[in-house]
PyMOL commands that place a pseudoatom at each C-alpha (Angstrom):
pseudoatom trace, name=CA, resn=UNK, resi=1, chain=A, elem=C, hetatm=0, pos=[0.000, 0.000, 0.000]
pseudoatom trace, name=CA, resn=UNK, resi=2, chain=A, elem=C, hetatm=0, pos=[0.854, 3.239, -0.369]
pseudoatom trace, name=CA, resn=UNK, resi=3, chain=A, elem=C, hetatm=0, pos=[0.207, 7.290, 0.807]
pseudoatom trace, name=CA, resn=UNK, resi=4, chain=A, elem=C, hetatm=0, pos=[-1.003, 9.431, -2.194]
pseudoatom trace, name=CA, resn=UNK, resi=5, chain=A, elem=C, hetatm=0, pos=[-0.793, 12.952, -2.677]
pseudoatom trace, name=CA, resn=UNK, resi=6, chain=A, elem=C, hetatm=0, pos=[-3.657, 14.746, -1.563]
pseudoatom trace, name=CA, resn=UNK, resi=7, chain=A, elem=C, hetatm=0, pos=[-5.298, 16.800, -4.501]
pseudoatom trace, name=CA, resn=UNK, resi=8, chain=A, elem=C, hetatm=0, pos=[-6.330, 20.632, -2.995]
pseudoatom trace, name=CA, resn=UNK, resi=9, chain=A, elem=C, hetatm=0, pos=[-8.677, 22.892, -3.688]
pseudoatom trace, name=CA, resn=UNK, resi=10, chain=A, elem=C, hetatm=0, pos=[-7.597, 24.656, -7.122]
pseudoatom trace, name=CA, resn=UNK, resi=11, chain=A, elem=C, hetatm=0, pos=[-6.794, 21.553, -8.715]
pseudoatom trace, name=CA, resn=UNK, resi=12, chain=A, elem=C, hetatm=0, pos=[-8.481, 21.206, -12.011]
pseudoatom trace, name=CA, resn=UNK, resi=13, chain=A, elem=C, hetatm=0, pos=[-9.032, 17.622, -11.493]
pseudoatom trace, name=CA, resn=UNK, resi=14, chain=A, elem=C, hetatm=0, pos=[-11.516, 18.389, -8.593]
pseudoatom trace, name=CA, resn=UNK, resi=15, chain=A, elem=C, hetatm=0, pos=[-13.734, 20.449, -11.186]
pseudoatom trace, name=CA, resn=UNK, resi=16, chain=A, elem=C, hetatm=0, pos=[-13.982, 17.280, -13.425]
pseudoatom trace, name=CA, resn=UNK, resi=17, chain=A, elem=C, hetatm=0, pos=[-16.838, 14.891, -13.860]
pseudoatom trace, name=CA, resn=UNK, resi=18, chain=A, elem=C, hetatm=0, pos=[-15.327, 11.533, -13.197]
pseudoatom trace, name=CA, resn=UNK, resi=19, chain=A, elem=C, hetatm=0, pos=[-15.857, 8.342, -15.752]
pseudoatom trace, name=CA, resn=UNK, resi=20, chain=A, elem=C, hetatm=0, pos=[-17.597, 5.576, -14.264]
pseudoatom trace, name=CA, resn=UNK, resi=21, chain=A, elem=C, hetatm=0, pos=[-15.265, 2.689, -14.068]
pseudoatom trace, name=CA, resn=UNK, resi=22, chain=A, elem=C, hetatm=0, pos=[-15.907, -0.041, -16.492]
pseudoatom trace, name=CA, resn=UNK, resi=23, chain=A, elem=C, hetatm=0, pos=[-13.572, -2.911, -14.801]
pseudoatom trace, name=CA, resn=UNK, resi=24, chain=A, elem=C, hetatm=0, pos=[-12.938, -4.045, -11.756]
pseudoatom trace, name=CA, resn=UNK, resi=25, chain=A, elem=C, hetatm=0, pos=[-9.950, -5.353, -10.942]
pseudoatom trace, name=CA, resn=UNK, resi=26, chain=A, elem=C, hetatm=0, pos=[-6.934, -5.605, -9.226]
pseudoatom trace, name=CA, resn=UNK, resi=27, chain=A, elem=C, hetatm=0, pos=[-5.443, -2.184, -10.728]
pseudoatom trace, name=CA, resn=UNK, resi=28, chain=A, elem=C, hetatm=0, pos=[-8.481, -0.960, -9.088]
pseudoatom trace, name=CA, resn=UNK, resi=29, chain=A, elem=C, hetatm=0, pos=[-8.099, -2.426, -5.605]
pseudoatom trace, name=CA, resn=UNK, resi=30, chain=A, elem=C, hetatm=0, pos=[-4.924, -1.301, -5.012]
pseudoatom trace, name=CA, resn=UNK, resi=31, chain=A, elem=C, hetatm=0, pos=[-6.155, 1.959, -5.790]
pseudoatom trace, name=CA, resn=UNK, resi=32, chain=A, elem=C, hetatm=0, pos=[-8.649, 1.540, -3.219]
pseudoatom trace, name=CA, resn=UNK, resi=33, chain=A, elem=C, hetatm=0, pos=[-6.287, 0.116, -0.676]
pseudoatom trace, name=CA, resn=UNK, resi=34, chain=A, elem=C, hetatm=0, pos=[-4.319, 3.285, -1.086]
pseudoatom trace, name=CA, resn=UNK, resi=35, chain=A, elem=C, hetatm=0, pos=[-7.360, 5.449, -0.500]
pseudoatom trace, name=CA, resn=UNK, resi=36, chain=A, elem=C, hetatm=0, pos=[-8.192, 4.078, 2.465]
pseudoatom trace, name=CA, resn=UNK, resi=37, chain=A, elem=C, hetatm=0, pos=[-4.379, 4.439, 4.022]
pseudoatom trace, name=CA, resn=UNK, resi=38, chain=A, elem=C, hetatm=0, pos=[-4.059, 8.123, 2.532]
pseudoatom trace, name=CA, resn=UNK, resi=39, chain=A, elem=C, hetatm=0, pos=[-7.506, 8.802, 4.212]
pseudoatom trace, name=CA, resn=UNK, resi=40, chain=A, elem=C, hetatm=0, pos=[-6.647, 7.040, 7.689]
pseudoatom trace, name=CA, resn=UNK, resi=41, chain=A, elem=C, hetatm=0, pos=[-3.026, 8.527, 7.945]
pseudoatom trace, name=CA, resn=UNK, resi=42, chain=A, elem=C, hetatm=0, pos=[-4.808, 11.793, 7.131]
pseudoatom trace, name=CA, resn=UNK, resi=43, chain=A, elem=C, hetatm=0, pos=[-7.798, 11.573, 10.183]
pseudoatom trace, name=CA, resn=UNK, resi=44, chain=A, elem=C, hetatm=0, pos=[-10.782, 11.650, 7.347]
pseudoatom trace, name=CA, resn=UNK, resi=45, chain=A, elem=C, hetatm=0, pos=[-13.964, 9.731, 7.033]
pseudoatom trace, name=CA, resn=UNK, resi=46, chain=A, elem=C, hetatm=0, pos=[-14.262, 9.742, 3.624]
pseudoatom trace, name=CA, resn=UNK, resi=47, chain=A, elem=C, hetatm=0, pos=[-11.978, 9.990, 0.217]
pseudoatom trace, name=CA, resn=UNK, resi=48, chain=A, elem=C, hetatm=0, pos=[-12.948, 10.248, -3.649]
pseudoatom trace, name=CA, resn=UNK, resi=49, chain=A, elem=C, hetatm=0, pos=[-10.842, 9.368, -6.374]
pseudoatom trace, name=CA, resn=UNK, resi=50, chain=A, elem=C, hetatm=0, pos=[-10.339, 12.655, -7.583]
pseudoatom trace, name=CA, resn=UNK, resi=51, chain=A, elem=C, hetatm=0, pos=[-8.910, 13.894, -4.228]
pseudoatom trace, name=CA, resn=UNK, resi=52, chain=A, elem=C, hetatm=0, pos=[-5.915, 11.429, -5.007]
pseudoatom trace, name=CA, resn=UNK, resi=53, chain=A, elem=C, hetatm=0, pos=[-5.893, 12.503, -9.165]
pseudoatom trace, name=CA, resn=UNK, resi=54, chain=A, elem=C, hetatm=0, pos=[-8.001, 9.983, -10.567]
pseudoatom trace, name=CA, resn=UNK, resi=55, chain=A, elem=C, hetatm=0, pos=[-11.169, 10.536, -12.170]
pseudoatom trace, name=CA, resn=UNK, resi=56, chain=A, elem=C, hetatm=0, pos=[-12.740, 7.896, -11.856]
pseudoatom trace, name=CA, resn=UNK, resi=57, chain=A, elem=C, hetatm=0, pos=[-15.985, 7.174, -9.787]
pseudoatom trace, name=CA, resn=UNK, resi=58, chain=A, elem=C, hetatm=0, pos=[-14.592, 5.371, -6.839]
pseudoatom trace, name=CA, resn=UNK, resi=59, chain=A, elem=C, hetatm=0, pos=[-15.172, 6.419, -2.763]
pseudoatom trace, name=CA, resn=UNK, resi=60, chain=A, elem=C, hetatm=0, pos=[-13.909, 5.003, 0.222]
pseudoatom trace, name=CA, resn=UNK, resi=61, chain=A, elem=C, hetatm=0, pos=[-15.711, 5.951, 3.470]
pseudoatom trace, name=CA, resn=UNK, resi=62, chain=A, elem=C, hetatm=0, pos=[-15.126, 5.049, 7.301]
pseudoatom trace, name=CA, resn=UNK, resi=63, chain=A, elem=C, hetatm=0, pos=[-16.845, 6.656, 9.679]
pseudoatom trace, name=CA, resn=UNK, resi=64, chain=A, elem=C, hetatm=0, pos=[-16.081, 4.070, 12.227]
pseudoatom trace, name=CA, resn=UNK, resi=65, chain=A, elem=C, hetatm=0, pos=[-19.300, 2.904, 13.100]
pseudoatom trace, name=CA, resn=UNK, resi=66, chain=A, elem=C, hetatm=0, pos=[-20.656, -0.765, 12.423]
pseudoatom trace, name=CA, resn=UNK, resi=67, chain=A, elem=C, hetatm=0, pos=[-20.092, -0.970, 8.855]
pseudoatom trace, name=CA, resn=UNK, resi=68, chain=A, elem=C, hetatm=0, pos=[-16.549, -0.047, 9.066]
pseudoatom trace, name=CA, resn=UNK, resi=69, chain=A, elem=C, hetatm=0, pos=[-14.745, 0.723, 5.854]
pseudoatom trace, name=CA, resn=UNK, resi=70, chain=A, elem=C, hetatm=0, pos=[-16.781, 0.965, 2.756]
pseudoatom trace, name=CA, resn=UNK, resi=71, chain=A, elem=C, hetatm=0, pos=[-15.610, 0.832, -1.108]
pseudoatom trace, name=CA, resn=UNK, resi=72, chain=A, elem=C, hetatm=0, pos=[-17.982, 2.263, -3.482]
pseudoatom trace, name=CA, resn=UNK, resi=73, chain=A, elem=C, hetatm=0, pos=[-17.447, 1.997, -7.220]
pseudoatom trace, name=CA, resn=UNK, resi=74, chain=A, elem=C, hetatm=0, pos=[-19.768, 3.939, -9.445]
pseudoatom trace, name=CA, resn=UNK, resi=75, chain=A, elem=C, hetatm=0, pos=[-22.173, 4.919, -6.420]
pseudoatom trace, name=CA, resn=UNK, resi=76, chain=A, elem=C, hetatm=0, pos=[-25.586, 6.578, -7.011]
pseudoatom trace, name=CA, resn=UNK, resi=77, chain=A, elem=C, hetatm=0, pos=[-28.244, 7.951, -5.126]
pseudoatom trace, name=CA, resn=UNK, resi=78, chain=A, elem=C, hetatm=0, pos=[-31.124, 6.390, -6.059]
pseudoatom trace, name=CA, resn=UNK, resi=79, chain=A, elem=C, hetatm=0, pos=[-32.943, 7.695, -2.754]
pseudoatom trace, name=CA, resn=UNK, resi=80, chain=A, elem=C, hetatm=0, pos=[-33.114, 10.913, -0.523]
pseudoatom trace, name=CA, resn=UNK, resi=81, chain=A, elem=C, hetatm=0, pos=[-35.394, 12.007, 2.924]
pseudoatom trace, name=CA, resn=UNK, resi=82, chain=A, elem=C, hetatm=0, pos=[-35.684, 14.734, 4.503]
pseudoatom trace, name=CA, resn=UNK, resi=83, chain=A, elem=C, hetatm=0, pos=[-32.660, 17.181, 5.180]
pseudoatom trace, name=CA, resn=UNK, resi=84, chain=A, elem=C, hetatm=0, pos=[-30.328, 17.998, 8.178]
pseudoatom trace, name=CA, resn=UNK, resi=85, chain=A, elem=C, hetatm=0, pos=[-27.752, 21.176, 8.177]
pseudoatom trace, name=CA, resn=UNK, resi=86, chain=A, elem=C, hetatm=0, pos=[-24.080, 20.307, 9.851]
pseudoatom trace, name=CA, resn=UNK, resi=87, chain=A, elem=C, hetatm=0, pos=[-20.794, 20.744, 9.630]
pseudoatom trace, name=CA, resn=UNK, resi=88, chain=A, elem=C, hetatm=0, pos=[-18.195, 19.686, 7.097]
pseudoatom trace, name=CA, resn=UNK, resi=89, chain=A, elem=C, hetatm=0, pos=[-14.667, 19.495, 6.455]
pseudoatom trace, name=CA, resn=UNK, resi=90, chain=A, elem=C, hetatm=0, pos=[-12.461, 18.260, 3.331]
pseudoatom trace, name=CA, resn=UNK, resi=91, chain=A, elem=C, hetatm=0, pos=[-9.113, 16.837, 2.970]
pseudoatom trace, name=CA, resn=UNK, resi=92, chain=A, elem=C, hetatm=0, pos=[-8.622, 18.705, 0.119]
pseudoatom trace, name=CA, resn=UNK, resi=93, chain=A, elem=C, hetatm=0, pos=[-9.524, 21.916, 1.675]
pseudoatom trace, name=CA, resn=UNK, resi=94, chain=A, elem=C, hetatm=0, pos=[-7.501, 21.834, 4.782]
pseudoatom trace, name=CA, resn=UNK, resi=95, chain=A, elem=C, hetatm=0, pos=[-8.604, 24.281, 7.853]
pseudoatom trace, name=CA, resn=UNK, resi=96, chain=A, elem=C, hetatm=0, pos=[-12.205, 25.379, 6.154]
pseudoatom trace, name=CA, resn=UNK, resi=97, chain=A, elem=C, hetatm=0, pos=[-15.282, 24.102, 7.367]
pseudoatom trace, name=CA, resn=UNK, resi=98, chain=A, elem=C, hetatm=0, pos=[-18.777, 25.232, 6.473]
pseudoatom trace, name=CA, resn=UNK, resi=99, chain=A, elem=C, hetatm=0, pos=[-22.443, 24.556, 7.188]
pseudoatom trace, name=CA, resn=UNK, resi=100, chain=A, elem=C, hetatm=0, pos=[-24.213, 22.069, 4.365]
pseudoatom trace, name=CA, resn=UNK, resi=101, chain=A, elem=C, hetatm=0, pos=[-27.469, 21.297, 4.148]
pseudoatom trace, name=CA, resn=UNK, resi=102, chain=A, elem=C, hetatm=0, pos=[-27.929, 17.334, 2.943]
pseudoatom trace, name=CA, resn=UNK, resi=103, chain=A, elem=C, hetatm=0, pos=[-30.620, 14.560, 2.543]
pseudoatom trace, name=CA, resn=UNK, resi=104, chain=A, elem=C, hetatm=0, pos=[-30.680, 13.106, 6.185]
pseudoatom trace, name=CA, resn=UNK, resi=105, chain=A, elem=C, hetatm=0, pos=[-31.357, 9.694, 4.685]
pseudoatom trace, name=CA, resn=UNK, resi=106, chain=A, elem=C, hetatm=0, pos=[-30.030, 8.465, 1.531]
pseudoatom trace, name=CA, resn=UNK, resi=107, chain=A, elem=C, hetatm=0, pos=[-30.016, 5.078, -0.435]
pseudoatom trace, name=CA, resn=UNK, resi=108, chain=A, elem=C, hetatm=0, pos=[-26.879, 4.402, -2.626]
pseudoatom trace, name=CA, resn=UNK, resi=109, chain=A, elem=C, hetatm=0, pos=[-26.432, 1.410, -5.377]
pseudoatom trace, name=CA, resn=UNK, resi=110, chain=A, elem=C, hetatm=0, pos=[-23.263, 0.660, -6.150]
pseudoatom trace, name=CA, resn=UNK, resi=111, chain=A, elem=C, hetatm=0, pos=[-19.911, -2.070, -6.934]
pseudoatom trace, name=CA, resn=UNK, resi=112, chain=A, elem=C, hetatm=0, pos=[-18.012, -3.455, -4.086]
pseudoatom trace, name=CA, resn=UNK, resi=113, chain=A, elem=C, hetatm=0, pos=[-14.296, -4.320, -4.646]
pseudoatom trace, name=CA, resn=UNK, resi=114, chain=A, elem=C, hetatm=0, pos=[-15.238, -7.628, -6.256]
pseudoatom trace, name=CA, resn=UNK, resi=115, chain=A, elem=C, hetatm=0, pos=[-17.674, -5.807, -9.119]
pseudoatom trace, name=CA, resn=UNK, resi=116, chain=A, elem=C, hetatm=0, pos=[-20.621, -7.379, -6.992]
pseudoatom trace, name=CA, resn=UNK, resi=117, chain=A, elem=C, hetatm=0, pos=[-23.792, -4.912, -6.995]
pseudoatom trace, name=CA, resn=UNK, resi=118, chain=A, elem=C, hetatm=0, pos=[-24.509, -3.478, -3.406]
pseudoatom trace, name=CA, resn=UNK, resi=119, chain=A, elem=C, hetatm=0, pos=[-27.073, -1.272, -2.303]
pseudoatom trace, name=CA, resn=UNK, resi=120, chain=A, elem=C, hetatm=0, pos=[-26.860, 0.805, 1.528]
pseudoatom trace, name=CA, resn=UNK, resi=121, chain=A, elem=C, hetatm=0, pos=[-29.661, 2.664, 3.515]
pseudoatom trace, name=CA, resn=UNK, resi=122, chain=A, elem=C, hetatm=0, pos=[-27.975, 5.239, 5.315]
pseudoatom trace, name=CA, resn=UNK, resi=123, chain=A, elem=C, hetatm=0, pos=[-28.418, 8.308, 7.816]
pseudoatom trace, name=CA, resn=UNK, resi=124, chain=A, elem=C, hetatm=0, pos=[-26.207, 10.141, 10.530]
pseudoatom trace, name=CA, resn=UNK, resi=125, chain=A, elem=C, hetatm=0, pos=[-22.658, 11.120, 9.559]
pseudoatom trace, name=CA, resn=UNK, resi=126, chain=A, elem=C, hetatm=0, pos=[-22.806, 8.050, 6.619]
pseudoatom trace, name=CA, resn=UNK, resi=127, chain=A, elem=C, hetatm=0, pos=[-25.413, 9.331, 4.408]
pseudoatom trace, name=CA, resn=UNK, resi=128, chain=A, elem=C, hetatm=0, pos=[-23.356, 13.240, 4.964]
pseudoatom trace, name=CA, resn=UNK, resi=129, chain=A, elem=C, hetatm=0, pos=[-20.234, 11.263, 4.158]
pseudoatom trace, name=CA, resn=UNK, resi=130, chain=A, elem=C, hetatm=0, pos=[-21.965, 9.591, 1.240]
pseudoatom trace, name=CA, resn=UNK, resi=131, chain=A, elem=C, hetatm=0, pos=[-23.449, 12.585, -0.196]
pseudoatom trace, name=CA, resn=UNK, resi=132, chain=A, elem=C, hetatm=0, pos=[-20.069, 14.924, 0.421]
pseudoatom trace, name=CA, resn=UNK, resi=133, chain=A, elem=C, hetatm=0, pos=[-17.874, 12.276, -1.346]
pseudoatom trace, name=CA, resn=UNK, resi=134, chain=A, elem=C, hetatm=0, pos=[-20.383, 12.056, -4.313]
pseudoatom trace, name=CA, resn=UNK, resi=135, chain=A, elem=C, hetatm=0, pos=[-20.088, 15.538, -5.034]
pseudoatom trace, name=CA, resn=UNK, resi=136, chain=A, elem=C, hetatm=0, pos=[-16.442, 15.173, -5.877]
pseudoatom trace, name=CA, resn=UNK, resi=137, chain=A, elem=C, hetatm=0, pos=[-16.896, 12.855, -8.561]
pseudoatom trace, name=CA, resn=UNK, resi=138, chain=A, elem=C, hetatm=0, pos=[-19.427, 15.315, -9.798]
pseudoatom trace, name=CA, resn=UNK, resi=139, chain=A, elem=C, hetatm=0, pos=[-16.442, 18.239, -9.602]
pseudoatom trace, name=CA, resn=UNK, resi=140, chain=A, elem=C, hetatm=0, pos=[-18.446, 19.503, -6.353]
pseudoatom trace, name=CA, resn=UNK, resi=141, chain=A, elem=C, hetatm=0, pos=[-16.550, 20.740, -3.321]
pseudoatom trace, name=CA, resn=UNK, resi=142, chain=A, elem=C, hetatm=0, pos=[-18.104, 21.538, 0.173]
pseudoatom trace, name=CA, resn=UNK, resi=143, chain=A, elem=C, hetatm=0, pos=[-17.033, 24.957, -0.279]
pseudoatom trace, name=CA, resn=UNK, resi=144, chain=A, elem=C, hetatm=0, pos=[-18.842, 25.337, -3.290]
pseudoatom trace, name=CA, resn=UNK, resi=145, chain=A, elem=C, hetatm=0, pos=[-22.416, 24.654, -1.328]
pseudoatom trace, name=CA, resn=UNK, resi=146, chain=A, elem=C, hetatm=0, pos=[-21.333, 25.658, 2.022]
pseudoatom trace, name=CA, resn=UNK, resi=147, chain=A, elem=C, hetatm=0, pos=[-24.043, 28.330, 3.467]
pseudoatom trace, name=CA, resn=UNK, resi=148, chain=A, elem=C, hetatm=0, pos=[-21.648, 29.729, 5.397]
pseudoatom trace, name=CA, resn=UNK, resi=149, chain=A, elem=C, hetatm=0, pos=[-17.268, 29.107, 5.771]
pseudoatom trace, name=CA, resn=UNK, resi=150, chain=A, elem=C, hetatm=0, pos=[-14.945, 29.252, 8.519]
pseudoatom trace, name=CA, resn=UNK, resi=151, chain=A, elem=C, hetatm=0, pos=[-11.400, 28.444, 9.272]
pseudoatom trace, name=CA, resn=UNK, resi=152, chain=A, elem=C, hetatm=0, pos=[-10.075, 26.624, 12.277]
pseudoatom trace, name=CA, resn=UNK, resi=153, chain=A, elem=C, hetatm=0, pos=[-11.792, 23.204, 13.779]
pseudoatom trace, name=CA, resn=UNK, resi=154, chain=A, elem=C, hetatm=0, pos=[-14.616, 22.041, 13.033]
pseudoatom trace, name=CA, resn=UNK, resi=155, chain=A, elem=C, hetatm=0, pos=[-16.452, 22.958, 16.341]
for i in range(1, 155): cmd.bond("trace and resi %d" % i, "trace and resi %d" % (i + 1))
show_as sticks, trace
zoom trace
C-alpha cells in the first residue's frame, strides 16, 4: 500500500466529472487500498478518487461505526429524505469548514471491490459522508455549497 498525494482545492481535477469505471480489478483495488491508508493517515472519514488525481468514480468511506470501511465503485443515489444542516470538512480543503445542508437519509447502489452490486440505507454522519464524497466525482466541493465558511476546527 501506499500514501497518495492529496489533490487541494484549485486543482483542475476536482472540477472534473469523473468516468464511471468499467472494470474491476486488481489495478483498481490497489487503488482503493491506497485510498483508504491516505484517508486514515490523514484523520478523514471519507476519500474520492479525484482527491488522489483519478477521475474515476470510486469512494472510500469510514466513519467508524458498524459498517466499518466501505468501497464504493460507481455509487448513485437512487434515494433521498428529509434534510439535516451540519458541519463539514475536506481533505482537500484543509482548515475550512462550512455549514451544508444534505438529505438526512439516503439510499446508494453501487460495486463493491469484487464488481458485486450493493445497495446501503444510510443516515447520521454516513449518508453526509456519502453525499459529500459524491459531489467530488461530480467536480463539487463543500465549499462550493457551504451556506456559510470558517477556518479553524470544526467545532
Amino acid at each position: 500500500m501506499a500514501l497518495l498525494e492529496i489533490m487541494k482545492a484549485g486543482n483542475p481535477v476536482l472540477k472534473e466529472v469523473c468516468k464511471p469505471v468499467e472494470r474491476v480489478d486488481k489495478r483498481l483495488r490497489t487503488l482503493l487500498d491506497d485510498m483508504a491508508e491516505t484517508m486514515y493517515e490523514n484523520n478523514g472519514v471519507g476519500i474520492a478518487a479525484p482527491q488522489v488525481g483519478q477521475t474515476i468514480r470510486a469512494i472510500v468511506i469510514d466513519c467508524q461505526d458498524d459498517h466499518g470501511l466501505l468501497e464504493l465503485i460507481n455509487p448513485e443515489i437512487t434515494y433521498r429524505e428529509g434534510t439535516e444542516t451540519d458541519t463539514e470538512g475536506c481533505l482537500s480543503c484543509p482548515d475550512l469548514y462550512g455549514e451544508v445542508e444534505r438529505a438526512a437519509k439516503v439510499r446508494v447502489v453501487f460495486l463493491n471491490r469484487r464488481g458485486k452490486k450493493q445497495q446501503l440505507t444510510a443516515t447520521g454522519l454516513l449518508a453526509r459522508c456519502i453525499q459529500h464524497e459524491l459531489d467530488h466525482l461530480d467536480g463539487q466541493l463543500f465549499i462550493d455549497i457551504a451556506q456559510s465558511i470558517h477556518r479553524g476546527s470544526a467545532s
